[in-house]
C-alpha positions as CSV (number, residue, x, y, z in Angstrom):
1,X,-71.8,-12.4,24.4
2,X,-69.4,-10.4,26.6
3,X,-67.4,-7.5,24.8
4,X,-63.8,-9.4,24.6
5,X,-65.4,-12.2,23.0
6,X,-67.1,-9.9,20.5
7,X,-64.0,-8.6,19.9
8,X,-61.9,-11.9,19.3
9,X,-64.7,-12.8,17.1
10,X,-64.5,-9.7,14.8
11,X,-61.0,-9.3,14.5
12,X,-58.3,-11.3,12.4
13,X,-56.7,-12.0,15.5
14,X,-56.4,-15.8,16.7
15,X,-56.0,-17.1,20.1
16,X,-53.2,-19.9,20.2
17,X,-54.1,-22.7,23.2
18,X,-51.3,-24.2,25.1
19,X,-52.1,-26.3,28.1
20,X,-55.8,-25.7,29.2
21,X,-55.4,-25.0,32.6
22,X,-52.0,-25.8,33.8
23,X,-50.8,-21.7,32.6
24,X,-48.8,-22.0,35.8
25,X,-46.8,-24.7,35.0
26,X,-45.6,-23.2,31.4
27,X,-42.0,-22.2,32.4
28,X,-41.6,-26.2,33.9
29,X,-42.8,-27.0,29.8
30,X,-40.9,-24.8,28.2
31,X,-37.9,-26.6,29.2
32,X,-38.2,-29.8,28.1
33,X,-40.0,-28.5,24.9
34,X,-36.9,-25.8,24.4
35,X,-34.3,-29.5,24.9
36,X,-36.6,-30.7,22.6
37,X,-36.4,-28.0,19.9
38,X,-33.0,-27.9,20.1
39,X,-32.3,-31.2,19.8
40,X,-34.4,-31.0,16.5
41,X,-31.9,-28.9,14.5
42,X,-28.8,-29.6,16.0
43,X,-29.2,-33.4,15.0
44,X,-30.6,-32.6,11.9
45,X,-27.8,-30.1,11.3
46,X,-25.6,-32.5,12.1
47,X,-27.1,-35.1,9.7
48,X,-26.8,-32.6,6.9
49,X,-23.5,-32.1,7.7
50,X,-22.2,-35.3,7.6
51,X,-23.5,-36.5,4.2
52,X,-22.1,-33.1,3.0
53,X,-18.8,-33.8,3.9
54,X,-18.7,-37.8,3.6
55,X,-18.2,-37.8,-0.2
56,X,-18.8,-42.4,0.6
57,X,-22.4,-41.1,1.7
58,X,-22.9,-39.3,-1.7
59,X,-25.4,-41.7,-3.1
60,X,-29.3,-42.0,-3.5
61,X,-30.1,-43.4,-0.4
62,X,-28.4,-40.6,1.3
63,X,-29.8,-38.0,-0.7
64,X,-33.0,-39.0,0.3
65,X,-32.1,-38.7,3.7
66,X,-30.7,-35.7,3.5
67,X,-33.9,-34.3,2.3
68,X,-35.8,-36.0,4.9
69,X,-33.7,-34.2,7.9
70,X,-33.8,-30.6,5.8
71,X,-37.7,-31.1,5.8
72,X,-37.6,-32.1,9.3
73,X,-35.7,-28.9,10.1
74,X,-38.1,-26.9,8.5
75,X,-40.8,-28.6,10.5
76,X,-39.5,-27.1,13.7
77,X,-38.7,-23.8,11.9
78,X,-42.1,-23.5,10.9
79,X,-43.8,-23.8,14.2
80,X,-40.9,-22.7,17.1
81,X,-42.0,-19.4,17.2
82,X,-45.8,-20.3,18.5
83,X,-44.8,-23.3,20.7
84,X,-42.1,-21.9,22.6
85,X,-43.9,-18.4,22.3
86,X,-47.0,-19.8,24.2
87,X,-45.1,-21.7,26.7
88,X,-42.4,-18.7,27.3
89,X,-45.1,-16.3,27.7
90,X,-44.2,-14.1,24.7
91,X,-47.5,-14.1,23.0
92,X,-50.6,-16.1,22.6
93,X,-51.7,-14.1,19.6
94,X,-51.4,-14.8,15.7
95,X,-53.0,-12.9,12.6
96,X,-55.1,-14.9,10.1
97,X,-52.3,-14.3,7.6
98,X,-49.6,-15.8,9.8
99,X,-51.7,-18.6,10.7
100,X,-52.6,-19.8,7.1
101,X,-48.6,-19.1,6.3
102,X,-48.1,-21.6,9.2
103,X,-51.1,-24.0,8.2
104,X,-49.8,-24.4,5.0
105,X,-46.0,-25.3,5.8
106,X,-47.2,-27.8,8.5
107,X,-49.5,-29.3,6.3
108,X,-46.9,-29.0,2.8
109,X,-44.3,-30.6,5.3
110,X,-46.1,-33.3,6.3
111,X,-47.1,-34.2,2.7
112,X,-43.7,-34.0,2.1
113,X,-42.3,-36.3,4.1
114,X,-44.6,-38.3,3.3
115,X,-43.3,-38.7,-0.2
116,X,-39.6,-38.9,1.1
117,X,-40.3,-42.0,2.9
118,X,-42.0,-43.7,-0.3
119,X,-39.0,-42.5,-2.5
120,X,-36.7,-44.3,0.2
121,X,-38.8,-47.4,0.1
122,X,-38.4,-47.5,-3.7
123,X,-34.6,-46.4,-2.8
124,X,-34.4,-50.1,-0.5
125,X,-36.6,-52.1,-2.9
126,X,-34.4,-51.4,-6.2
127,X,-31.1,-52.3,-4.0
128,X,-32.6,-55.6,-2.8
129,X,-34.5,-56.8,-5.8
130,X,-32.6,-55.4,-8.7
131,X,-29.5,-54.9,-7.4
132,X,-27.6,-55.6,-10.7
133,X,-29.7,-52.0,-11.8
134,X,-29.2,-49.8,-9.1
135,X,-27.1,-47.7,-10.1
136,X,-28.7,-47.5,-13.8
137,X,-32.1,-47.2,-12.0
138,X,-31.5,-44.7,-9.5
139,X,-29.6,-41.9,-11.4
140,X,-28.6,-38.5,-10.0
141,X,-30.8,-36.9,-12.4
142,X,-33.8,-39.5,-11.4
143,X,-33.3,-38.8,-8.0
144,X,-33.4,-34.7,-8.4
145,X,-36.7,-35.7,-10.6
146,X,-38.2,-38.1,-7.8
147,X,-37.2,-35.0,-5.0
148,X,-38.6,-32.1,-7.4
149,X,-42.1,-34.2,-7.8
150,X,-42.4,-34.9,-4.4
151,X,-41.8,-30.9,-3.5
152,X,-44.3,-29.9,-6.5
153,X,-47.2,-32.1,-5.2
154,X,-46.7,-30.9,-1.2
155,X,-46.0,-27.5,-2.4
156,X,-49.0,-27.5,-4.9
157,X,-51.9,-30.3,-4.0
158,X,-52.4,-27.8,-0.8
159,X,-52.7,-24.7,-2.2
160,X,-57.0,-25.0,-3.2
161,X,-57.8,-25.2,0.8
162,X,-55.3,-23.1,2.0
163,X,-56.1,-20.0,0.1
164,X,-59.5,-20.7,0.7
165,X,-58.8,-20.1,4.0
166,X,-58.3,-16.2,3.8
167,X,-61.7,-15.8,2.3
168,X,-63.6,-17.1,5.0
169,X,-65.6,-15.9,7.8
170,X,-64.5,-16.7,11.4
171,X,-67.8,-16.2,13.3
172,X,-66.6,-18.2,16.2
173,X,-64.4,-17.3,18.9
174,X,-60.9,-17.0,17.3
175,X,-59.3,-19.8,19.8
176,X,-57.4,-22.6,18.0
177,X,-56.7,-26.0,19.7
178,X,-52.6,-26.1,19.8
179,X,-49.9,-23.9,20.0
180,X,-49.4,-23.7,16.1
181,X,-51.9,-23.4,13.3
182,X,-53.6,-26.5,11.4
183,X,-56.0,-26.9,8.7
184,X,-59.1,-28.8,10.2
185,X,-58.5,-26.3,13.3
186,X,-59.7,-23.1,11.0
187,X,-62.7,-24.9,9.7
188,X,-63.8,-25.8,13.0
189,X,-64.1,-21.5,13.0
190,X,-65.3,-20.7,10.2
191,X,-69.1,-20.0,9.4
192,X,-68.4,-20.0,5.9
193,X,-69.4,-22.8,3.2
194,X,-66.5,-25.2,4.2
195,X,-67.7,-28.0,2.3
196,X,-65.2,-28.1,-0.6
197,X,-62.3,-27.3,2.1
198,X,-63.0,-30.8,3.8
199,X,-63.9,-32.8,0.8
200,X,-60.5,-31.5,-0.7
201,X,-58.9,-32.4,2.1
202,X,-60.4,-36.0,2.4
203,X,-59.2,-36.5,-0.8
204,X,-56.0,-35.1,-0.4
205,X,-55.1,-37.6,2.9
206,X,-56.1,-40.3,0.6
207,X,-54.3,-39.4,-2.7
208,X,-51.0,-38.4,-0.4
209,X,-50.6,-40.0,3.0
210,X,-52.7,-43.2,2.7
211,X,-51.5,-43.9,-0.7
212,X,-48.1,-43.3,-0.1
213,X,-48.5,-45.6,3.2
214,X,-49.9,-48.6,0.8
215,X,-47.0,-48.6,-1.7
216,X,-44.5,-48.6,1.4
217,X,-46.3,-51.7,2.5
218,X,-46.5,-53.4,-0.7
219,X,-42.8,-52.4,-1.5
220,X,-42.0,-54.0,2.2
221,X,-43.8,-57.6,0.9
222,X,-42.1,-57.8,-2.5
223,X,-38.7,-57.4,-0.7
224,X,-39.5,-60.0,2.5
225,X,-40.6,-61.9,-0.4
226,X,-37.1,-61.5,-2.2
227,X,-35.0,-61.7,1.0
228,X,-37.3,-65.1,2.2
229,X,-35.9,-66.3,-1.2
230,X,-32.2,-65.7,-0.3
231,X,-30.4,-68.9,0.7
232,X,-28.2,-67.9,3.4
233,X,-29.3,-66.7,6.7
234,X,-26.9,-64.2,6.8
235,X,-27.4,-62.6,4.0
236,X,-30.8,-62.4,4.6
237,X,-30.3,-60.6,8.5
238,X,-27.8,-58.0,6.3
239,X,-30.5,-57.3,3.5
240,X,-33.2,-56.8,6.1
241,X,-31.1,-54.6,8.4
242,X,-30.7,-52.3,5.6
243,X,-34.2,-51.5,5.8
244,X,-34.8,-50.9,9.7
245,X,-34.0,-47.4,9.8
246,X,-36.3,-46.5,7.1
247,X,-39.0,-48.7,9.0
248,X,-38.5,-47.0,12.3
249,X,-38.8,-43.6,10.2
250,X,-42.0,-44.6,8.6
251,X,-43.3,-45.9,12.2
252,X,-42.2,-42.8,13.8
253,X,-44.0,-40.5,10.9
254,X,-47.3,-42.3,10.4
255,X,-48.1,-43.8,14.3
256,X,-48.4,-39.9,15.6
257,X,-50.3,-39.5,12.3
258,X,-53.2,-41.9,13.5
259,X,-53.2,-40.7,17.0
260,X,-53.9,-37.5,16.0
261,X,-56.5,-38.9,14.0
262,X,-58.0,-40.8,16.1
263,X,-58.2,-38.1,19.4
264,X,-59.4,-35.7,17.2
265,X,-62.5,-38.5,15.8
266,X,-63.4,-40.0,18.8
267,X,-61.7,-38.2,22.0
268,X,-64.0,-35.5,22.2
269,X,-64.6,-36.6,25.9
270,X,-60.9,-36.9,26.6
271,X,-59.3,-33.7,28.3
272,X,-58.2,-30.5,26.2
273,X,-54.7,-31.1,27.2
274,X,-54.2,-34.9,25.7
275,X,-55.5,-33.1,22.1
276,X,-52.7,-30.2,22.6
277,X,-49.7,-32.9,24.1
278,X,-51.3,-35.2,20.9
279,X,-50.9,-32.1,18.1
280,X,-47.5,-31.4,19.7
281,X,-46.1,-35.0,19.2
282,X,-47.3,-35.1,16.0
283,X,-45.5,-32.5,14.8
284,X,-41.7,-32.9,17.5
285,X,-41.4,-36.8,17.2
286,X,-40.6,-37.1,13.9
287,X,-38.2,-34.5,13.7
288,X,-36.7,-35.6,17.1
289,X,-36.3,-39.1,16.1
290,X,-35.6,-39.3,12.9
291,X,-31.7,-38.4,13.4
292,X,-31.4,-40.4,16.4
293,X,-32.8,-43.4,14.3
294,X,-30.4,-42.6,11.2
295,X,-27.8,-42.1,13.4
296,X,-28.1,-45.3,15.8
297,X,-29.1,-48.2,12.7
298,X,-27.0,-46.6,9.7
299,X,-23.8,-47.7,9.5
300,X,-21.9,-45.2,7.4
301,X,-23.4,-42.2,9.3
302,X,-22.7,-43.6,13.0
303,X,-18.7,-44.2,11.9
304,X,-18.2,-40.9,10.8
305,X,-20.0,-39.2,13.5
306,X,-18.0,-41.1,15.8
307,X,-14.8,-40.1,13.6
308,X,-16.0,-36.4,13.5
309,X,-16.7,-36.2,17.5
310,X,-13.3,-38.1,18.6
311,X,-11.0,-35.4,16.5
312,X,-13.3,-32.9,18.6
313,X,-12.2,-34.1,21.8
């Protein structure tokens, strides 16, 4: 073992991975990844603003949206400094501290969102199946209820592994995968007992993600079996049209999701790069999209943004 790996290996010091060889080419990546990033909180910004100051958009759909595009935000808050840092040539370096901070907001954010997007399924199935009770259903104070719980579980189903993660030993080289921190990513280091770390976890995809991703789906068949009952074709289109934002949202959160998933199970053959461009899309598209999607398909938001740019010009 040469010195400098004995030294990565023995400090707390990790080694973040950006494009395995194509270093020369980081200033051409930076700039779409820098559009990117800045795309990612000025239209979420803007989303944030507009249901602030539309007092028509004050409602629980909205609501839930708004949390959606402030967890989105924080998505790209979480992990700018490492992305662009790698890419801008700033520093490939991050402390174990740091990188379990990091791990843990990726991984809380994710779980979060996750919970957002079954809230705003329950959000479309009360307004097309029990209309009559929406408004008794879907109180103020329910909704800060639903978006407390759904902060408490991210914020607190997480916290076993991740502070498990300080007390372990790194024997291996201290280079991660990406260009930001992530859970399975430390384990793959560590020489410690890690068995309780990826049991946890298991269970905690399948408790959080995957069950989340069932009730969407089963929420989806109860209201295509309430809209199929609707008499009028029209009024069928409107109900469903309602929901294709959310949809696209759920699409855009859980596809990356499985990609990820799937590179990481059985892509070890594939090149380093297609797991770093993979990890990077899983955590830009959703923020990226999101406000294009709410901003295209939602009505309300797309007429004021178009009212709030034309007294601009």
């Amino acid at each position: 073992m040469s010195a400098s790996s004995a030294s990565i290996i023995n400090s707390s010091i990790f080694i973040l991975t950006g494009f395995p060889g194509l270093d020369q080419y980081y200033p051409w990546f930076s700039i779409p990844f820098s559009f990117v990033y800045a795309m990612v909180f000025l239209g979420n910004c803007l989303v944030l603003h507009v249901i602030r100051t539309e007092p028509s958009l004050h409602q629980p759909m909205f609501y839930f949206l708004a949390m959606l595009a402030l967890t989105d935000l924080c998505m790209g808050l979480s992990t700018v400094h490492t992305v662009l840092g790698v890419l801008w040539g700033l520093s490939k370096e991050v402390v174990l501290d740091t990188c379990i901070s990091q791990t843990y907001f990726i991984h809380g954010l994710s779980c979060t969102e996750s919970g957002i997007l079954l809230a705003m399924a329950f959000d479309r199935f009360t307004a097309i199946c029990n209309p009559l009770h929406y408004t008794s259903i879907l109180t103020n104070s329910r909704v800060i209820h639903f978006m407390v719980t759904i902060l408490m579980r991210a914020a607190l189903s997480i916290l076993p592994v991740i502070i498990r993660l300080k007390f372990f030993h790194y024997c291996r080289p201290h280079i991660l995968s990406h260009s930001f921190c992530l859970h399975q990513d430390l384990l793959r280091l560590a020489c410690s007992d890690i068995r309780f770390n990826s049991f946890y976890a298991l269970a905690l995809v399948i408790c959080t993600l995957l069950l989340d991703a069932v009730l969407i789906l089963i929420s989806y068949i109860l209201i295509l079996h309430t809209v199929l009952a609707i008499a009028s074709q029209e009024e069928r289109l409107k109900s469903l049209q309602t929901c294709v934002s959310h949809i696209c949202a759920v699409l855009v959160f859980y596809i990356p999701i499985i990609g990820l998933t799937m590179v990481h199970r059985f892509g070890k053959h594939l090149s380093p790069s297609v797991h770093v461009l993979m990890g990077n899309i899983y955590i830009l598209f959703p923020p990226l999209m999101n406000p294009i999607i709410y901003s295209v398909k939602t009505q309300q938001i797309r007429g004021r943004m178009k009212k709030w740019f034309s007294l601009k010009m």
